[in-house]
Structure formats: structure tokens, C-alpha cells
N, C-alpha and C positions, 0 to 999 in steps of 0.2 A: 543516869538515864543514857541509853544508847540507841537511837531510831525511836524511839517513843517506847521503849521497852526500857522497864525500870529492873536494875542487879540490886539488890542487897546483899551484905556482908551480915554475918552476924557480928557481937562482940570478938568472938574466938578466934571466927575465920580470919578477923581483919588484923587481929595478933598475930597470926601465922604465917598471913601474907605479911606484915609489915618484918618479921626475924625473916622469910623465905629472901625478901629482895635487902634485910639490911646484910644477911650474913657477909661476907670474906668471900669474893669469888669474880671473875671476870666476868665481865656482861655476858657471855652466852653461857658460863654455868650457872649463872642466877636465872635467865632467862629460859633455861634447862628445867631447874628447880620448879622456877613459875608454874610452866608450862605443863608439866608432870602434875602440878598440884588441881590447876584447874580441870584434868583430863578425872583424875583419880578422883575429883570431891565434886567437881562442880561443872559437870559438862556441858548443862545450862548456860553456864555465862559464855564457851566457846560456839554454842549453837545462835546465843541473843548477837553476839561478838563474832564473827568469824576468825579465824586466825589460824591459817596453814599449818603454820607450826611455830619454833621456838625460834623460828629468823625474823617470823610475821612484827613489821614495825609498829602495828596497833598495841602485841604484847608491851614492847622493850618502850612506850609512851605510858602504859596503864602501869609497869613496874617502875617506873620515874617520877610519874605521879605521888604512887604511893609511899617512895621514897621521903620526895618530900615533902609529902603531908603530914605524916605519922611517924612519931618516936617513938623510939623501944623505951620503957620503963624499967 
């Protein structure tokens, strides 16, 4: 939940984002990655979310997050 506006992930999504931010890459190609994914799949979450772009510090926290919350299998 973000402002009283609730995101969901599906299963899939939360796979994708989880390989998107574990891949091999420095923080702003990961946050490149992110940032291209929410534009391209999910533009909801940057309209619930604001985030200028792939410098915005709300991203590079919600990609740290999910880091380490969620394992790759």
C-alpha cells in the first residue's frame, strides 16, 4: 500500500521483478531495467507511485526492498 492506494504483483510479475533487480548489474542499470519495466507493463504503479525517473530514490528503495524480500528459485 502506497497513500492509501493498494499495488499488487501478480505471481509472474513478482518473478520478474525479483530476476529484474537480482540480475548482475550496477545500481543504475538495474534501476534502468526496473524502471523500463514499470513504464512497459505497469504504468499504474508509476502513476499510484510517482517517480521521475530511474534516479527517483522511491525506485532504488522499492528495488532494495524487493531484493531482499524475495529469492530467486
Amino acid at each position: 500500500m502506497y497513500n492509501n492506494d493498494w499495488i499488487m504483483f501478480s505471481r509472474d510479475e513478482m518473478a520478474r521483478l525479483v530476476r529484474l533487480v537480482s540480475a548482475p548489474g550496477t545500481d543504475p542499470e538495474i534501476r534502468e531495467r526496473f524502471y523500463g519495466w514499470l513504464e512497459r507493463e505497469r504504468r499504474d504503479v508509476l502513476v499510484s507511485i510517482p517517480m521521475a525517473d530511474k534516479f527517483d530514490e522511491k525506485l532504488k528503495a522499492l528495488a532494495v526492498l524487493i531484493k531482499k524480500t524475495f529469492k530467486l528459485k
